[in-house]
C-alpha positions as a printed Julia matrix, in Angstrom:
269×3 Matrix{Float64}:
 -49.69  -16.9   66.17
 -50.47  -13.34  66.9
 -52.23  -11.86  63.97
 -51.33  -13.76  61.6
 -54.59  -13.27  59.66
 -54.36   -9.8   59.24
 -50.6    -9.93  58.26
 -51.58  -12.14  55.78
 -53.85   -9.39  54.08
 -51.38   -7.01  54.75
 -48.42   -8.66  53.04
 -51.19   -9.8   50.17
 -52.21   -6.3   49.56
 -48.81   -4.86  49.84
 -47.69   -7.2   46.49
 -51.5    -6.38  45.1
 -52.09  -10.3   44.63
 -55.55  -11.14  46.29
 -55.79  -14.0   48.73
 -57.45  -16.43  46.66
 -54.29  -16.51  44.35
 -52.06  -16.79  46.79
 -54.42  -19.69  48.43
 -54.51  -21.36  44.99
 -50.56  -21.29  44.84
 -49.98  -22.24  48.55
 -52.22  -25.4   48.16
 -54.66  -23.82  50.88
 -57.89  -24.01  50.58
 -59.24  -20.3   50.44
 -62.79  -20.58  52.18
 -61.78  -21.77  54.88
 -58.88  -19.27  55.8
 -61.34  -16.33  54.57
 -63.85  -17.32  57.47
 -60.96  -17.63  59.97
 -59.36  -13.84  58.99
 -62.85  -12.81  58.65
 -64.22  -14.33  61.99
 -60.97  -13.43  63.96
 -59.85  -17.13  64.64
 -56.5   -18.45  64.96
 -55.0   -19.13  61.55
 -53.76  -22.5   62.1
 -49.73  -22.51  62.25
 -49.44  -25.28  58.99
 -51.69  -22.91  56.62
 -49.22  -19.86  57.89
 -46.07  -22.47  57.71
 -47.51  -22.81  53.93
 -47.86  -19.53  52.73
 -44.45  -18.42  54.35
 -42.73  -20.87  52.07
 -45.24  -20.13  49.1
 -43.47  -16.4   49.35
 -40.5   -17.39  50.52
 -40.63  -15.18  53.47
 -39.12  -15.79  56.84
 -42.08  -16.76  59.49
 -41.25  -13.64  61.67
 -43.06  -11.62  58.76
 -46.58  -12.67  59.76
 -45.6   -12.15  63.91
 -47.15   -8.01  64.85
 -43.54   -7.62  66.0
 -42.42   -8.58  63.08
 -38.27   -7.44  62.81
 -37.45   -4.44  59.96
 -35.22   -7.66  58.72
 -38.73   -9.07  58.1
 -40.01   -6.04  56.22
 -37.36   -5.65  54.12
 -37.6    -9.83  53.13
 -41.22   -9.03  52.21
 -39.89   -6.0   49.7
 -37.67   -7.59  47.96
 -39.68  -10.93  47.81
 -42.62   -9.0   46.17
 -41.36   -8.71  42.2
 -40.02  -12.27  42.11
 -43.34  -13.54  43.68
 -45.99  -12.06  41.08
 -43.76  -12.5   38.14
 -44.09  -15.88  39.4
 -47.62  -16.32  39.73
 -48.53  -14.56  36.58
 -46.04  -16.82  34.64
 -48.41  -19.39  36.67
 -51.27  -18.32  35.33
 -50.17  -17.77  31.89
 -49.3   -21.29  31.62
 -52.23  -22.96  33.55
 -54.0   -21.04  30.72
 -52.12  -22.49  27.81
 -52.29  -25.99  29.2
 -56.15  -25.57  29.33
 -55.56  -24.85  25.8
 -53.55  -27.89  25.04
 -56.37  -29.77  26.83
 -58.98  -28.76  24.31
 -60.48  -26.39  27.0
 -62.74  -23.53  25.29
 -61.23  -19.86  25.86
 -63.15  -18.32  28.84
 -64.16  -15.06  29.06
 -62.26  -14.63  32.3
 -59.13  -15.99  30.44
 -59.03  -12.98  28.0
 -59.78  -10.52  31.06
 -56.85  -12.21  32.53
 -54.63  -12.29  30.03
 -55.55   -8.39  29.58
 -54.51   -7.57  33.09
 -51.49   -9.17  32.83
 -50.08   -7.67  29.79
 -51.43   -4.54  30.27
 -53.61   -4.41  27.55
 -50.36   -5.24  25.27
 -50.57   -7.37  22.44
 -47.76   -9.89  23.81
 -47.42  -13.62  24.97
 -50.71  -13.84  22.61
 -50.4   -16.76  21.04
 -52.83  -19.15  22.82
 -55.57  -16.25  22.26
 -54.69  -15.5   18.58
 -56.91  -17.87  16.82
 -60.04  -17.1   19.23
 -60.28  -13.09  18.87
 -60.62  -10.43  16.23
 -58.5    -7.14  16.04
 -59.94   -3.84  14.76
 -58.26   -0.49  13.63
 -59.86    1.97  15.33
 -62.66    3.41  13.99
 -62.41    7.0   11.55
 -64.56    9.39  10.28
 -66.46    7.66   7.15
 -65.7     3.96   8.48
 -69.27    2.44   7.46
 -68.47   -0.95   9.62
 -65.49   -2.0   11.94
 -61.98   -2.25   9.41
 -60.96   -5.71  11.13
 -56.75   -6.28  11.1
 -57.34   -9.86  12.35
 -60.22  -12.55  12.29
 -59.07  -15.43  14.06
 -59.92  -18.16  12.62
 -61.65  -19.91  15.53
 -63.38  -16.34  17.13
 -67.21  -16.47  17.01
 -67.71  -14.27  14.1
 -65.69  -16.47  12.12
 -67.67  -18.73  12.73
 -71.05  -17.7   13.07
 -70.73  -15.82   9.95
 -69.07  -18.71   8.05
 -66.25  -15.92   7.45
 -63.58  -16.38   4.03
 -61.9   -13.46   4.73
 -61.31   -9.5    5.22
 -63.84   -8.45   2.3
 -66.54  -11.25   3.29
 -66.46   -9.83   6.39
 -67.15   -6.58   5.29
 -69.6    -7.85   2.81
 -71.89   -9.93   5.04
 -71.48   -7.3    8.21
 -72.89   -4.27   5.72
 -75.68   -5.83   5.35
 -76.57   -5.68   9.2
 -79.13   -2.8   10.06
 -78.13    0.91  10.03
 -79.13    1.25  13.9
 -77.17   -2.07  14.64
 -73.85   -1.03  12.48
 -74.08    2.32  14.71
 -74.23    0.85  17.32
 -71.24   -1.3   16.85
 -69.18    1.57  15.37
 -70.05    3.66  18.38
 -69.01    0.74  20.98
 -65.76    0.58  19.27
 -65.1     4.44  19.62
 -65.87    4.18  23.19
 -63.35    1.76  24.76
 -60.54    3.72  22.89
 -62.55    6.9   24.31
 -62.89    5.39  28.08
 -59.58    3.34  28.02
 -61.53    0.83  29.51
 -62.73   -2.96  28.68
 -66.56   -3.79  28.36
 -68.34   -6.94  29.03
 -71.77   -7.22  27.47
 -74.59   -9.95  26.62
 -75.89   -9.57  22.98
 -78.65  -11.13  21.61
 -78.77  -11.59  18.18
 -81.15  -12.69  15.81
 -80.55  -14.05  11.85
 -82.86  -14.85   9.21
 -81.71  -18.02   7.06
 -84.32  -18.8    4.47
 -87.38  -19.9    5.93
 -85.9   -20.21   9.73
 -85.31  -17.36  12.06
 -81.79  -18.05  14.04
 -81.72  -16.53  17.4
 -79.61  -16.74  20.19
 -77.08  -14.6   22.83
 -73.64  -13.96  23.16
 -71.47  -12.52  25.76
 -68.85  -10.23  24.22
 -65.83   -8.39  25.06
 -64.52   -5.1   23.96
 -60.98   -4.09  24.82
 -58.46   -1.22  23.52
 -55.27   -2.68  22.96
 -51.66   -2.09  21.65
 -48.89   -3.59  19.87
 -45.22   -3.47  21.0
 -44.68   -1.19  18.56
 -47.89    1.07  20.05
 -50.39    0.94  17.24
 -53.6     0.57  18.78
 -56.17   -1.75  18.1
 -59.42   -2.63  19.31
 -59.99   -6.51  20.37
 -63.49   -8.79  20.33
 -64.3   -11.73  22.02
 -67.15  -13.26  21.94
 -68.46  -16.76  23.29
 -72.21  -17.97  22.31
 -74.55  -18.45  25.49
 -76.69  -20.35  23.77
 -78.78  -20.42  20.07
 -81.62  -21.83  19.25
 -83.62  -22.1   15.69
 -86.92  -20.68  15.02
 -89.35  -22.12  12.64
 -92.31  -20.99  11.15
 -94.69  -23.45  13.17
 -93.18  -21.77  16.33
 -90.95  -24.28  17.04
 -87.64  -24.52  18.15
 -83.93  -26.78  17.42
 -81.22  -26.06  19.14
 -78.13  -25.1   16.83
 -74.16  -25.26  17.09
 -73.3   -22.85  13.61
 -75.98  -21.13  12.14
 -75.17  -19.55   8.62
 -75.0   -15.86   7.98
 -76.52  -15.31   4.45
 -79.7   -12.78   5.08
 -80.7   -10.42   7.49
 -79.29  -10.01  10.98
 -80.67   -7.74  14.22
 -79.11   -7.78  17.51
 -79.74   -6.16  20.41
 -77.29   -5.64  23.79
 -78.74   -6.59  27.24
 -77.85   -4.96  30.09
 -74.8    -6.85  31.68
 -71.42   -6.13  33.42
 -69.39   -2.85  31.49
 -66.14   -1.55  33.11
């Protein structure tokens, strides 16, 4: 079929749905028609057969002299087929859920990109992240509006509660508690999402607590428009520090004491 690879691109870019997701919903496996497009090689008729009916377009769509009947099919095919996938996608997420699967960080990019940053069709993520108020003048830490009760501060920290939070994160250093507050100010600033790796480090009586994190930043809204600032965070890995030097590997260390952290250099957006 005459350029059938490129029409494919063209009709996936025209819906803005890449080509792995429409792969993934087609049953095809994506590799291998990426080296065919890519390689200019005939894009056998069954994988075009396949995504035709994945899109519910007519065949003639992905011929070069494709009719204006065609065109028109692929318009008004294009809402219906990425409310579709994205109601997809929001359910293979919440089935994950159901299946004890661990949030990913991927999953709460996702999710973001769907909604639009909204804070809507949240309830698989509630328990998992933390909502802030945005941060004003005299705010000495973060004023959290949500700790879910499974997100890694929770956790880590052995959180009760609104005031232990406070409590236990006032105690982090001043150049740490800066830093946070000024992270916070910048996604609202930037309207943008960050990604980055923190290491962090926590004294608990006689043992030193160390370990990384990869955490996400996000500026978000409610239906009603107040805006909020979301965390997620997932532990890399921790490990415990003793005096002799060595080392035990740790699911939930405590958080009475001190605590340093410092962010490594990672993916920001």
């Amino acid at each position: 079929m005459i350029n059938a690879g490129q029409r494919i691109l063209e009709i996936c870019n025209d819906r803005d749905v890449t080509l792995k997701a429409v792969c993934e919903a087609a049953g095809i496996r994506y590799g291998t028609l990426h080296t065919q497009i890519s390689k200019g090689r005939e894009v056998p008729f069954s994988t075009v057969e396949a995504i035709a009916t994945e899109l519910g377009l007519p065949l003639e769509a992905f011929s070069s002299k494709r009719s204006a009947i065609a065109i028109e099919a692929i318009k008004a095919a294009k809402s219906n087929f990425g409310n579709r996938l994205n109601s997809d996608l929001r359910r293979q997420d919440i089935e994950a859920l159901r299946d004890g699967d661990p949030i990913s960080t991927d999953m709460v990019l996702n999710w973001l990109m769907r909604e639009k940053s909204i804070l809507r069709n949240f309830g698989a993520l509630r328990d998992k992240v933390d909502l802030f108020y945005p941060v004003q003048d005299g705010d000495a830490v973060p004023q959290p509006a949500h700790l879910g009760s499974d997100s890694l501060a929770t956790i880590f920290f052995e959180l009760e509660g609104i005031d232990d939070y406070r409590d236990k994160i006032a105690k982090f250093d001043a150049p740490i508690l800066r830093d946070i507050l000024e992270t916070h100010v910048e996604v609202h600033r930037t309207s943008q999402y960050r990604v980055d790796d923190v290491e962090i480090s926590v004294q608990i009586g006689a043992n030193q607590v160390a370990g990384k994190y990869r955490r996400v930043l996000a500026p978000v809204v409610d239906p009603e428009g107040e805006r909020f600032t979301l965390v997620f965070a997932r532990l890399i890995h921790a490990f415990q520090q003793r005096p002799h030097g060595g080392s035990d590997r740790v699911g939930k260390p405590s958080a009475s004491g001190s605590f340093s952290a410092r962010r490594v250099p990672g993916p920001s957006t």
